[in-house]
N, C-alpha and C positions, 0 to 999 in steps of 0.2 A: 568670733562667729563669722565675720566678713570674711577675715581672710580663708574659711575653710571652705567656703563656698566659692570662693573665685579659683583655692587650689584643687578643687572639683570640678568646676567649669576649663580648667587647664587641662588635666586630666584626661576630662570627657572629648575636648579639640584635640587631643594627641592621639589620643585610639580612635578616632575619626578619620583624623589624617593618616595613620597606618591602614585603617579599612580602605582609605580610598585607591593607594599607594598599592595595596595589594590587588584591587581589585583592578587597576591598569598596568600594572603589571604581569596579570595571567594571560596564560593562552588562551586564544579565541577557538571555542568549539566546532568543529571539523563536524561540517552538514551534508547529508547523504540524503538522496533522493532515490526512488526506484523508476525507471525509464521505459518509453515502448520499446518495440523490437522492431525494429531495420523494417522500410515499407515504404509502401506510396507516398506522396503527399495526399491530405486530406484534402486537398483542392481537386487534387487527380480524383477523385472516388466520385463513382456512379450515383446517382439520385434516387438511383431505385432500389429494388429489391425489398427485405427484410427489414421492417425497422424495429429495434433491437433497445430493452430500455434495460438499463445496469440501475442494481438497488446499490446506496452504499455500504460497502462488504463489512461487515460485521467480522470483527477482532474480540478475545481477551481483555478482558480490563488488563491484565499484566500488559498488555503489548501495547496499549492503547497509552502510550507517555514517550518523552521527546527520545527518553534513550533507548538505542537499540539493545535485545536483551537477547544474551547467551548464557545458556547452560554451561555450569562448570563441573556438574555432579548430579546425582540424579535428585538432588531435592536441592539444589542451590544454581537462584540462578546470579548473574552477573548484569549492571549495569553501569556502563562509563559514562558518567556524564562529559566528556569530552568530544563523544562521538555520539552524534543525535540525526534524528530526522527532521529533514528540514521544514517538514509539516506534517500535521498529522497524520499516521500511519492508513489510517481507514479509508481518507482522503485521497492519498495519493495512490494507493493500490487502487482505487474504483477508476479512478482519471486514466491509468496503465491501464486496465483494463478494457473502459470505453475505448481507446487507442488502438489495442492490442485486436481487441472483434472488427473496429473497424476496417482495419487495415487486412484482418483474415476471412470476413467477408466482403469486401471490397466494396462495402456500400459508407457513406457518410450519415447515413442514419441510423447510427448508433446515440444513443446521450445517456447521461447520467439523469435518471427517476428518484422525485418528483422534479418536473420541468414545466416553468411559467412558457417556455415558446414551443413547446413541441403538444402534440396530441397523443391520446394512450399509443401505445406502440403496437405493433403486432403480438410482440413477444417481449416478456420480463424476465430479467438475470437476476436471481438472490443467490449471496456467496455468503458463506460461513466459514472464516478462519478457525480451524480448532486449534493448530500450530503453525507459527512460521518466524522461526528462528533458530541458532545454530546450538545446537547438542554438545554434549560433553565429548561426542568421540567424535568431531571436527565433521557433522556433517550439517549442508542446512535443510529443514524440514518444513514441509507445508503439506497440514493433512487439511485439505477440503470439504465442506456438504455445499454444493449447489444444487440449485433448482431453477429451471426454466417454466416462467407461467404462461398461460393465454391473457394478450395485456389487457383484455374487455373483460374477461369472466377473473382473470386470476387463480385458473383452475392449471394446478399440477399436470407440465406435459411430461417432466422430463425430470426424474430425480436420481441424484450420481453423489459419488462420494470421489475424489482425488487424492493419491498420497505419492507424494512425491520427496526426495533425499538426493542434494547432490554435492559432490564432496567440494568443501571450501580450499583450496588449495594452499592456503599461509592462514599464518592468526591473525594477520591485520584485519580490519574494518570494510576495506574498498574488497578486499577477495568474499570476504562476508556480506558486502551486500552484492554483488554481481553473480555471487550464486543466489541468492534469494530473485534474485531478476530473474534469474533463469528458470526458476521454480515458475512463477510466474508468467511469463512464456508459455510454458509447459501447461499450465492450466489453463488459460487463455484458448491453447489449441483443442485443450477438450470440449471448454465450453462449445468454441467455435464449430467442430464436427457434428457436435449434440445440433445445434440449429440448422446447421447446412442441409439436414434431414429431416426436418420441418416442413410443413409447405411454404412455396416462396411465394409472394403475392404478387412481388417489382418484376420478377424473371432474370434477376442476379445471379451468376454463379460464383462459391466463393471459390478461393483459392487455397483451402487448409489442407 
C-alpha cells in the first residue's frame, strides 16, 4: 500500500515538473495597445474652453476579454490567445478617446466621468461599441452610437450613429490593430466636430 502511494506521489512530481517545463518554455503573448493620434502635448493645451466628460465606452461582452477577436465567417469568430490587449479593451479606448478630443479641441479639459478631481463638465461623451473588429473579408469595423449630454441636466444634445470599415492591409495582428486605431481616430473626429458646434463657454477654438 506504501509503495503505491509514493509510486503516485512520483507520478504526480513528474507531470508537475512537465507542466512547469512547458509553461517556461511557451511564448510570451504579444500585447497590443490602441494609441492617440499625433498632436500637442497635453501641457501645451489651453485651460479653457469646453470641458468635455467621456463615459467609459461600452463594448460587447464578446469583445470585452484579453483576446483580440476576428471574424473568420459570418457566424465564427477567432480568438488567439497569443495576441491580446494589454488591458482592458473598454479602458483603453476611453483613455484614446479623452486623448483624441483633447488634442481636437485643444483644450486639457477633457477627463474620463465619473471623476473624484474634476466638477460636472459642460458636456458628456457616451460611446456604444456595436462592432469593432476585423471581418471575414479582411476589413476592420467599428459601427458606433454616441451621445453628447448637457453635463448638469444630462439632457440629450446630440445623438449620432458612426460606421466606419477600413481595410487591414496583411493578416498579422500589428496591421489589425493600427487599422482599428485608425477607426478610432475617425470617430474621435466626429465626436469632436459634433462639440465644436456646441456653445463654447472658455472661447477655445478647436482645430477639427
Amino acid at each position: 500500500m506504501r509503495s503505491s502511494v509514493i509510486r503516485r506521489r512520483r507520478v504526480l512530481s513528474g507531470l508537475m515538473a512537465v507542466a512547469a517545463m512547458a509553461g517556461c518554455s511557451s511564448t510570451p503573448a504579444r500585447l497590443y495597445v490602441l494609441t492617440p493620434m499625433a498632436g500637442e502635448d497635453r501641457d501645451t493645451k489651453r485651460r479653457t474652453g469646453r470641458s468635455v466628460g467621456v463615459q467609459l465606452v461600452s463594448v460587447p461582452e464578446y469583445l470585452d476579454r484579453p483576446e483580440i477577436i476576428a471574424y473568420t465567417s459570418a457566424h465564427e469568430l477567432s480568438a488567439n490567445r497569443d495576441d491580446r490587449w494589454a488591458e482592458r479593451l473598454p479602458v483603453n479606448a476611453t483613455r484614446v478617446l479623452v486623448e483624441n478630443l483633447s488634442i481636437l479641441l485643444g483644450t486639457d479639459r477633457v477627463y474620463a466621468v465619473p471623476s473624484r478631481t474634476n466638477g460636472p463638465p459642460d458636456y458628456e461623451v457616451s460611446v456604444e461599441f456595436d462592432r469593432f473588429e476585423r471581418t471575414a473579408s479582411d476589413d476592420s469595423v467599428l459601427d458606433a452610437h454616441w451621445a453628447i449630454h448637457d453635463g448638469a441636466t444630462q439632457k440629450v444634445l446630440v445623438r449620432e450613429e458612426t460606421r466606419l470599415a477600413t481595410r487591414v492591409v496583411d493578416n498579422g495582428y500589428p496591421a489589425l490593430v493600427a487599422a482599428m486605431n485608425d477607426n478610432l481616430t475617425a470617430l474621435s473626429r466626429d465626436i469632436a466636430k459634433a462639440i465644436a458646434k456646441l456653445p463654447n463657454k472658455g472661447g477655445s477654438r478647436a482645430r477639427t
